[in-house]
C-alpha positions as a Python dict, from the first residue, in 0.01 Angstrom:
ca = {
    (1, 'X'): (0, 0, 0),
    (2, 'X'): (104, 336, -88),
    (3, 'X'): (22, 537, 215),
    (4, 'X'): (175, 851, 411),
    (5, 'X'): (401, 746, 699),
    (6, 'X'): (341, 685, 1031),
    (7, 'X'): (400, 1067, 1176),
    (8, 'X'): (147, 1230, 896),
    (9, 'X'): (-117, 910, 966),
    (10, 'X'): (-130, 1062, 1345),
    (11, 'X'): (-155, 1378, 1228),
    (12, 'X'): (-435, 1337, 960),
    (13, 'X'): (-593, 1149, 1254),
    (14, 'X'): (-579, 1420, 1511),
    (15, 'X'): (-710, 1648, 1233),
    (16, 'X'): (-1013, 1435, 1214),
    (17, 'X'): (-1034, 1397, 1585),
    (18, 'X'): (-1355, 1610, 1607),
    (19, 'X'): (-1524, 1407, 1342),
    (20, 'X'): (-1452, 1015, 1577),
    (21, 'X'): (-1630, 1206, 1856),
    (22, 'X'): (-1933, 1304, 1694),
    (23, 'X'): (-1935, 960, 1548),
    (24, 'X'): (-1879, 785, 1957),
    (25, 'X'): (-2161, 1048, 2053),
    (26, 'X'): (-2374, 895, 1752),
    (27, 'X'): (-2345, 535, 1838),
    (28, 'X'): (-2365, 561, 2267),
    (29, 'X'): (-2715, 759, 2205),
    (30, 'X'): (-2857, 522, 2059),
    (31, 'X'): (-2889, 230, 2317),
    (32, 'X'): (-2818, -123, 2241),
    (33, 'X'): (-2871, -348, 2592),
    (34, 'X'): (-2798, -716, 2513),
    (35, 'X'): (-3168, -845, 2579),
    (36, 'X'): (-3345, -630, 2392),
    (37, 'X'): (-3293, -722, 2033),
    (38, 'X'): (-3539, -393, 1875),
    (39, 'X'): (-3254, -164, 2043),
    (40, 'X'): (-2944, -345, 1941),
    (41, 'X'): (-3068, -392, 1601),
    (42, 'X'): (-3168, -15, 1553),
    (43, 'X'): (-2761, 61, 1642),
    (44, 'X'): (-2706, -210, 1417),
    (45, 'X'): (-2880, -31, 1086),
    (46, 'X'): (-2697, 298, 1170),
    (47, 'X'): (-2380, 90, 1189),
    (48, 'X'): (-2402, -91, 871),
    (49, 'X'): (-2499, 236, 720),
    (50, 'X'): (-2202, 394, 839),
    (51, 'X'): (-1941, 101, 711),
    (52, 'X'): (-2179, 125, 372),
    (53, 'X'): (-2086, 467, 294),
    (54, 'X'): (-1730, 418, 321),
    (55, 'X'): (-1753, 72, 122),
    (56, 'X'): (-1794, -187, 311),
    (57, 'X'): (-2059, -489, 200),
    (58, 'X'): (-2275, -540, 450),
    (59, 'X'): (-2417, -898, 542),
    (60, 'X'): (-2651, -928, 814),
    (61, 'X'): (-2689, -1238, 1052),
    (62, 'X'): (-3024, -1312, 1151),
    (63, 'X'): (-3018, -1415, 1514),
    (64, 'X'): (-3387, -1458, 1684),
    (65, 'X'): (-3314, -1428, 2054),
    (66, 'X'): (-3043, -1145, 2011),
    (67, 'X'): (-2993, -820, 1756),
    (68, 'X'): (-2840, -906, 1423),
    (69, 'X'): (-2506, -977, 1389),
    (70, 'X'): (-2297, -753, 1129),
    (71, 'X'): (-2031, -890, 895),
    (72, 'X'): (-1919, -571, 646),
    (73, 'X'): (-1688, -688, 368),
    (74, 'X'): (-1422, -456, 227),
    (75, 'X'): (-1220, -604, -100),
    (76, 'X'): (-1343, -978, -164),
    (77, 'X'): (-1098, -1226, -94),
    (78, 'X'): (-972, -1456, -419),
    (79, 'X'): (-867, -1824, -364),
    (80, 'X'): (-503, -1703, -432),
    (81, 'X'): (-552, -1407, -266),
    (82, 'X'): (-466, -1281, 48),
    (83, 'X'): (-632, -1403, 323),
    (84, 'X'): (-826, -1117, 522),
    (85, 'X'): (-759, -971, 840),
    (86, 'X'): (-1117, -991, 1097),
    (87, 'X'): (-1185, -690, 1318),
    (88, 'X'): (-1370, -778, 1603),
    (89, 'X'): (-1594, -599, 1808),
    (90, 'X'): (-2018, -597, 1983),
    (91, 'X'): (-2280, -401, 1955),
    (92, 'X'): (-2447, -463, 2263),
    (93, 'X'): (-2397, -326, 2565),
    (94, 'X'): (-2483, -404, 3008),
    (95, 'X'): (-2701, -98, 3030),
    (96, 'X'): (-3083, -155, 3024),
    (97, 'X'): (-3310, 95, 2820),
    (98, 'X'): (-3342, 445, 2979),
    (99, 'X'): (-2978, 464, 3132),
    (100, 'X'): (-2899, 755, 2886),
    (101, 'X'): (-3146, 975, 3076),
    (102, 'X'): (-2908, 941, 3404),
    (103, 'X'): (-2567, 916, 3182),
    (104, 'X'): (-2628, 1126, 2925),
    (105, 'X'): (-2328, 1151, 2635),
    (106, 'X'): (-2123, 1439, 2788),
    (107, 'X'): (-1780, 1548, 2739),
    (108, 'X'): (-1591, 1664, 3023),
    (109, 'X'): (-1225, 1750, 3142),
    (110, 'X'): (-1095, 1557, 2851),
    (111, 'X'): (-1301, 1279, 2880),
    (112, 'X'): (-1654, 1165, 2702),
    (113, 'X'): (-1878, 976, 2950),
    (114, 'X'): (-2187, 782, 2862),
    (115, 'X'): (-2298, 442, 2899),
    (116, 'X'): (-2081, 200, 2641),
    (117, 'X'): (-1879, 425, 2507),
    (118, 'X'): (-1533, 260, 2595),
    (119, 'X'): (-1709, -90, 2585),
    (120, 'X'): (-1766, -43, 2312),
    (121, 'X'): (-1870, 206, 2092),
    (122, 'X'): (-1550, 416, 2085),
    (123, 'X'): (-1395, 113, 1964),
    (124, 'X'): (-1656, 59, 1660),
    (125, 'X'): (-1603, 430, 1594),
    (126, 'X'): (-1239, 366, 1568),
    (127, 'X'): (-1264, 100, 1350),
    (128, 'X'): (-1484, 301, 1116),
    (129, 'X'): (-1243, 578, 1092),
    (130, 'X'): (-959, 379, 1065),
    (131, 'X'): (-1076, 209, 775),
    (132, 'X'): (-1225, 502, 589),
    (133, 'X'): (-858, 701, 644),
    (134, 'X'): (-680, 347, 435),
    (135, 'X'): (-932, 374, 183),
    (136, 'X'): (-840, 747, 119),
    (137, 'X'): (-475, 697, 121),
    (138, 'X'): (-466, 413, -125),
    (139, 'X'): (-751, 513, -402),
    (140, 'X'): (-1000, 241, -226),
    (141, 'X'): (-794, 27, -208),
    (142, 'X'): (-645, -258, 52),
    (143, 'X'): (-364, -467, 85),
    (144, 'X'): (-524, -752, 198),
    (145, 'X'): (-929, -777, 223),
    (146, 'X'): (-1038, -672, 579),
    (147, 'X'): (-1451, -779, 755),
    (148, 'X'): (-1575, -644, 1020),
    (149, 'X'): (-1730, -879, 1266),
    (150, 'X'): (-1967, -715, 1508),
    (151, 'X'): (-2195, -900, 1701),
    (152, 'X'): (-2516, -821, 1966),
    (153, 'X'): (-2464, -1073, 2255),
    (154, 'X'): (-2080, -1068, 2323),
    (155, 'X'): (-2173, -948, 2728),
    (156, 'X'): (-2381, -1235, 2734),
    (157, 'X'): (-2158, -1496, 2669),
    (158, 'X'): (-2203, -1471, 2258),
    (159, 'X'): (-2406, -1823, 2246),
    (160, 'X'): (-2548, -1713, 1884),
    (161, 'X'): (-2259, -1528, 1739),
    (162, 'X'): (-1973, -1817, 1828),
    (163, 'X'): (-2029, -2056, 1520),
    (164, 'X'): (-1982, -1765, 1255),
    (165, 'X'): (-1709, -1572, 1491),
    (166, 'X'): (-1517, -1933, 1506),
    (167, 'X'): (-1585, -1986, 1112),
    (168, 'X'): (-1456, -1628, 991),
    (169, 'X'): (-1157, -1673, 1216),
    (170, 'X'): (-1019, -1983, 1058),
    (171, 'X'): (-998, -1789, 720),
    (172, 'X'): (-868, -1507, 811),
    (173, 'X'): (-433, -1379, 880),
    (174, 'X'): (-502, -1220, 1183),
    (175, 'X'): (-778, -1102, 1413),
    (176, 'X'): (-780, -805, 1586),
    (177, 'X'): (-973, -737, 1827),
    (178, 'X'): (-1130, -379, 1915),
    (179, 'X'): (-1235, -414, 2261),
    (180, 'X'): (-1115, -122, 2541),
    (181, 'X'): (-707, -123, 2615),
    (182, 'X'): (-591, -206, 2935),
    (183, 'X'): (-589, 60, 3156),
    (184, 'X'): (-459, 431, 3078),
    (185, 'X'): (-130, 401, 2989),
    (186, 'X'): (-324, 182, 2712),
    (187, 'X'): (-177, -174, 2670),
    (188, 'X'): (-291, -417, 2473),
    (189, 'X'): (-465, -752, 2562),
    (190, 'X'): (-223, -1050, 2502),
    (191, 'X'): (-388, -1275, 2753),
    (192, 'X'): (-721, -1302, 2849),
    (193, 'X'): (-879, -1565, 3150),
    (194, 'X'): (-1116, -1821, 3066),
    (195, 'X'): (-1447, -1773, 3225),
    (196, 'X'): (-1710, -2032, 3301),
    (197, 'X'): (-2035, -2025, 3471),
    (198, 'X'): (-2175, -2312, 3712),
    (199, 'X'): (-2507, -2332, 3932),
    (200, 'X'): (-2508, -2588, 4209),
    (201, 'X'): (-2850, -2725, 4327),
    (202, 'X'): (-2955, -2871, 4633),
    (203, 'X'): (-3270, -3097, 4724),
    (204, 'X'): (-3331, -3157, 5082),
    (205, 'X'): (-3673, -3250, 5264),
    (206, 'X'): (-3900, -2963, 5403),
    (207, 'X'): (-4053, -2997, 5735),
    (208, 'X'): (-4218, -2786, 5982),
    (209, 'X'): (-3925, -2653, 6190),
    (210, 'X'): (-4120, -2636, 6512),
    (211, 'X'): (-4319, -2943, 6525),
    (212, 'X'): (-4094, -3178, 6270),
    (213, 'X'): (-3743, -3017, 6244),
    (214, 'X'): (-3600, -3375, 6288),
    (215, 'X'): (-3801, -3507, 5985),
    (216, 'X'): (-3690, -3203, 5766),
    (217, 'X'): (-3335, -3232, 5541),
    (218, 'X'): (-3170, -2876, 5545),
    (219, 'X'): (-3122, -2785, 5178),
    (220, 'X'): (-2973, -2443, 5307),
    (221, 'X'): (-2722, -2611, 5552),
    (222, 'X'): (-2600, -2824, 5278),
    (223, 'X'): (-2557, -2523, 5014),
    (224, 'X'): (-2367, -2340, 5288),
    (225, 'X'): (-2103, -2677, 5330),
    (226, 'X'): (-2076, -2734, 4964),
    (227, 'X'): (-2041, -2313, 4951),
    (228, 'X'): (-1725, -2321, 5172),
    (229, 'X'): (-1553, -2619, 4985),
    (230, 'X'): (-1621, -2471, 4647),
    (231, 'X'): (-1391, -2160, 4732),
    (232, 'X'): (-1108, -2371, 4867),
    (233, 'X'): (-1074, -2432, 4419),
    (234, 'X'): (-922, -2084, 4428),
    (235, 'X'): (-557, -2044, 4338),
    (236, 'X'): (-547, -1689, 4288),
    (237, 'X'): (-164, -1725, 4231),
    (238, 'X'): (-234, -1940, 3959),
    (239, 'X'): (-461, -1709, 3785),
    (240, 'X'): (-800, -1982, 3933),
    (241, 'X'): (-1066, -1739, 4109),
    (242, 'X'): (-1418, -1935, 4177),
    (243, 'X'): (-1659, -1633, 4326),
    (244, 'X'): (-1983, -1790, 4421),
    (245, 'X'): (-2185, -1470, 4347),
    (246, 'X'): (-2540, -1538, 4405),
    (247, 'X'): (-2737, -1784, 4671),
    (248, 'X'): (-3059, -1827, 4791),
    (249, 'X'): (-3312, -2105, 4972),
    (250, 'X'): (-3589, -2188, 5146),
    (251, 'X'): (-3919, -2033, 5162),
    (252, 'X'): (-4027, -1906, 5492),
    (253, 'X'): (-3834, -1906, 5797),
    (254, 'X'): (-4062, -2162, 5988),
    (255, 'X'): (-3974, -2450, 5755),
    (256, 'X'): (-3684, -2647, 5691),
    (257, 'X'): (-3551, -2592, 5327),
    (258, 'X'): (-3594, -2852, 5098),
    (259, 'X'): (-3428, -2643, 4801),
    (260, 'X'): (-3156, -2410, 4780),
    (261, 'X'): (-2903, -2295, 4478),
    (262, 'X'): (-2574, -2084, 4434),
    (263, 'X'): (-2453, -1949, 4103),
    (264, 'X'): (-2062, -1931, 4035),
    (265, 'X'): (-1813, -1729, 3846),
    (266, 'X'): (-1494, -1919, 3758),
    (267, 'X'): (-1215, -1747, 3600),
    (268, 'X'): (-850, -1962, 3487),
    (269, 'X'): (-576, -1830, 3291),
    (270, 'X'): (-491, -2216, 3161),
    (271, 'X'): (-694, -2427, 2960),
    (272, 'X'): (-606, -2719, 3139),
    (273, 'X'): (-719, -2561, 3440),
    (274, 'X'): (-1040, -2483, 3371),
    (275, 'X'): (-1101, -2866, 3284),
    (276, 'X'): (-964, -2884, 3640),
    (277, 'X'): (-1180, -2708, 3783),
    (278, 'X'): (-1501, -2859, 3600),
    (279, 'X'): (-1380, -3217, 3719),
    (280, 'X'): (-1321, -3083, 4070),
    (281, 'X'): (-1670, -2916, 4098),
    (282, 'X'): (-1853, -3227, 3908),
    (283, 'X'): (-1662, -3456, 4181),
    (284, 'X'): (-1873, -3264, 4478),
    (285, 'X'): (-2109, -3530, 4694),
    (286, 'X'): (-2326, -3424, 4943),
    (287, 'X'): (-2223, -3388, 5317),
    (288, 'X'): (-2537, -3476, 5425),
    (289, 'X'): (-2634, -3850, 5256),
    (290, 'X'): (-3017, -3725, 5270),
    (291, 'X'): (-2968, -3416, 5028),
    (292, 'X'): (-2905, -3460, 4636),
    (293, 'X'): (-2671, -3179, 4488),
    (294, 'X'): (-2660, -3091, 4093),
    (295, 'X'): (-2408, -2944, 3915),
    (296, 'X'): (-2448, -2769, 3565),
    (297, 'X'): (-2279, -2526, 3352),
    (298, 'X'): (-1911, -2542, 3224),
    (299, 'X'): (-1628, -2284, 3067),
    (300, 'X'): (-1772, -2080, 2767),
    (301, 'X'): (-1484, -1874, 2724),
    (302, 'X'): (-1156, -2066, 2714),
    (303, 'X'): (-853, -1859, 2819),
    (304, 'X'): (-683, -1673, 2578),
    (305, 'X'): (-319, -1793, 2658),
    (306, 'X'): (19, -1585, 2561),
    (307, 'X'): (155, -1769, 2281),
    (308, 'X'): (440, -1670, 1942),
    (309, 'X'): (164, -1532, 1733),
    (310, 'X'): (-5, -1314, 1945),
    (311, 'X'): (335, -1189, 2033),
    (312, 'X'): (461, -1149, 1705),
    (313, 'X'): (150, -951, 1620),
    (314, 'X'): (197, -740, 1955),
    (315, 'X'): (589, -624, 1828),
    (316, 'X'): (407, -498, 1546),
    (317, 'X'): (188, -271, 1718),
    (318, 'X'): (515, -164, 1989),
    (319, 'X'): (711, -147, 1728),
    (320, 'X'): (469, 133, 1480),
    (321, 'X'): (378, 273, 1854),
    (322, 'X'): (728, 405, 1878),
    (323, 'X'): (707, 550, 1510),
    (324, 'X'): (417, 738, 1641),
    (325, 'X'): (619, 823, 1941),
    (326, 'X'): (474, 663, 2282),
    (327, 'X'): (587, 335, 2421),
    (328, 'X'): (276, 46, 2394),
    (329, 'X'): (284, -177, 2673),
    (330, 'X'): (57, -502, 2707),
    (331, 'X'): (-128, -667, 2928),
    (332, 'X'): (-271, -998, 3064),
    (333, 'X'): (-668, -979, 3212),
    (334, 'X'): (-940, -1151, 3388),
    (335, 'X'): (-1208, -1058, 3194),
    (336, 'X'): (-1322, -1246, 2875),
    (337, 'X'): (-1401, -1120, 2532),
    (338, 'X'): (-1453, -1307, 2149),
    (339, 'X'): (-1105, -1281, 2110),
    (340, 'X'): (-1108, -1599, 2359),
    (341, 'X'): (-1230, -1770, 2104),
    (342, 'X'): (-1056, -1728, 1794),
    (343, 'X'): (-671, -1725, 2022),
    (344, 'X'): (-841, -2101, 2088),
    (345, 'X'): (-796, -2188, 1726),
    (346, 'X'): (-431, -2083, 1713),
    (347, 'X'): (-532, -1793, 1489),
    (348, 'X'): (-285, -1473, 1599),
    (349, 'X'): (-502, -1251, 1782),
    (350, 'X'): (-476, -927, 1925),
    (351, 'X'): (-699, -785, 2172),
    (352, 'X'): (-745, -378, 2337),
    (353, 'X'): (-723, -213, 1988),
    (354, 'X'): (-1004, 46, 2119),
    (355, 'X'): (-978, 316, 2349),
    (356, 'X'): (-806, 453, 2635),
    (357, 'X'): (-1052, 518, 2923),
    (358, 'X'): (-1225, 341, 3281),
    (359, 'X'): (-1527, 226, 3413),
    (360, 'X'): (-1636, -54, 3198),
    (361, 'X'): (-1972, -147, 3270),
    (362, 'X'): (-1975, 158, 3566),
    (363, 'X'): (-2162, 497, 3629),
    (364, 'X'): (-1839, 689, 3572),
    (365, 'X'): (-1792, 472, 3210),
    (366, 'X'): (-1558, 721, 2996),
    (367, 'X'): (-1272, 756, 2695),
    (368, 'X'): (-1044, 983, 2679),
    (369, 'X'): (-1097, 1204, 2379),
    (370, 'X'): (-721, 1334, 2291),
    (371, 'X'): (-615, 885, 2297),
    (372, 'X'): (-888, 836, 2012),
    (373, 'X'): (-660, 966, 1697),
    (374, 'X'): (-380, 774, 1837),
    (375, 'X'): (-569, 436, 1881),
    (376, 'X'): (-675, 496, 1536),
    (377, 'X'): (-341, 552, 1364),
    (378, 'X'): (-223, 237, 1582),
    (379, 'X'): (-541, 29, 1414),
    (380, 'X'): (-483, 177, 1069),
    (381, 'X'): (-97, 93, 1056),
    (382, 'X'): (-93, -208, 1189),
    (383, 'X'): (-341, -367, 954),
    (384, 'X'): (-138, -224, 647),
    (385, 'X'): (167, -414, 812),
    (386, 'X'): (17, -739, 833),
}
């Protein structure tokens, strides 16, 4: 590709700063709350609009339960061609309908607040304006074919969107992934934990607790034992975190439980340990013989582990960082994200492409506005180097 170098990319970039933010303002005012597919697809339409206009072919995925998912073409891949690179990213967001009335979109001291705008709507915005800057520089043109993968239920484990995430991975050179950097200095993702969810369910007997406590089997008592062996699975040292996050039981307070139920969070940074784990918490019998106890769920994320290609791709990025004159750092996290997934398959992935801010998922949810030209010249270069 023909294109300016990496000093005059930044600089076009922070030239066309003002136009990213009114693009971020566009996207977090319109809503787009996992379970509610109306709003995620109306975000959806603007989107594809948006990658339309600059080129892109726009395929929709039809999912019933969740909004559509979005691939957007740009330059069709030949057999002998060369294969494309995947940008990653969701639609959907962990704020139900209305929250815009108490966050509104606001810019202040730097910053623009608002609820998903660094996970993840900055980061779609990015992506947009990343793309639309190589298409300028080279007539239309790419050096390799690029799609744009945006789903609608990635904060709810992405049960729909896996199969065709999975599927456009294993054709594509590299996936990069345009989900929040770590922290403010703004590293990028090279390791991610697995994350798994598990209920455990307990039967007991109910019984009146004042006139036939002895008959009654404590369903509660029994969730509480089970409760304080399931944490002893923690190895925080080893990256293994099992937060039982939710409990309840029982019915009213003047009769012995007969059920009773705790939902768990379990988090590994090792593939083999989250089978581990799974075999550990399967292998759980009751303490008391009269109870039954039921274990279900599993790992839906596997751990995106450090390996050579997701290295290789990360001295890339340091390495055009430093042409554009800051030093980019990475980062291992706990949190899970679709580029769990396609790391699985051994394709070189690349993860906190979006933008510098805090407060994922929080009232105080923000990006800072002067990082967004630089995250885009650092998305823009690096997929002309691959």
């Amino acid at each position: 590709m023909n294109l300016p170098g990496a000093t005059e990319q930044l600089r076009y970039f922070e030239k066309q700063q003002s136009r990213i933010l009114t693009t971020v303002r566009q996207l977090v005012e319109i809503e787009s709350p996992s379970d509610l597919k109306s709003a995620v697809d109306r975000l959806g339409t603007v989107v594809a609009s948006r990658f339309a206009d600059i080129g892109g072919r726009v395929r929709v995925h039809r999912a019933e339960k969740f909004g559509n998912h979005l691939q957007i073409d740009f330059s069709r891949r030949r057999a002998a061609g060369p294969k494309p690179i995947l940008l990653v990213g969701h639609l959907d967001t962990v704020y139900p309908m209305g929250t815009i009335s108490r966050m509104p979109c606001r810019a202040a001291k730097g910053n623009l607040h608002g609820p998903g705008v660094l996970d993840m709507k900055s980061g779609i915005a990015i992506m947009l304006h990343a793309l639309e800057a190589l298409l300028n520089w080279n007539e239309g043109r790419l050096g390799r074919p690029v799609t744009v993968w945006l789903v609608s239920d990635e904060e709810v484990g992405s049960s729909s969107s896996r199969p065709t995430t999975e599927s456009l991975a294993r054709t594509a050179e590299a996936v990069l992934v345009v989900e929040p950097a770590a922290g403010r200095n703004g590293a990028l993702k090279t390791a991610r934990k697995g994350v798994g969810e598990y209920t455990l369910e307990v039967t007991g007997r109910a019984a009146h607790s004042g006139l036939d406590f002895e008959k009654g089997e404590n369903a509660v008592v029994e969730l509480a034992r089970q409760i304080v062996e399931i944490a002893k699975l923690a190895d925080p040292a080893r990256g293994m975190t099992v937060n039982v996050g939710k409990a309840s039981g029982g019915t009213r307070v003047n009769v012995v439980p007969a059920e009773a139920r705790a939902a768990m969070d379990v988090r590994v940074a090792r593939t083999a340990d989250g089978s581990a784990i799974d075999k550990e918490l399967r292998a759980l019998r009751p303490f008391n013989p009269h109870c039954r106890i039921r274990i279900s769920g599993g790992l839906n994320r596997p751990p995106m582990e450090p390996n050579s290609k997701t290295a290789g791709l990360y001295a890339q990025a340091a390495d055009l960082a430093r042409e554009l004159g800051w030093k980019l750092e990475q980062a291992s996290v706990g949190g899970g994200s679709d580029g769990n997934f396609t790391s699985a398959l051994g394709i070189p992935t690349l993860d906190g492409l979006g933008a510098v801010g805090e407060g994922a998922h929080a009232e105080h949810e923000s990006v800072v506005i002067s990082e967004l030209p630089r995250r885009a010249a650092l998305l823009a270069g690096l997929m002309a180097r691959i």
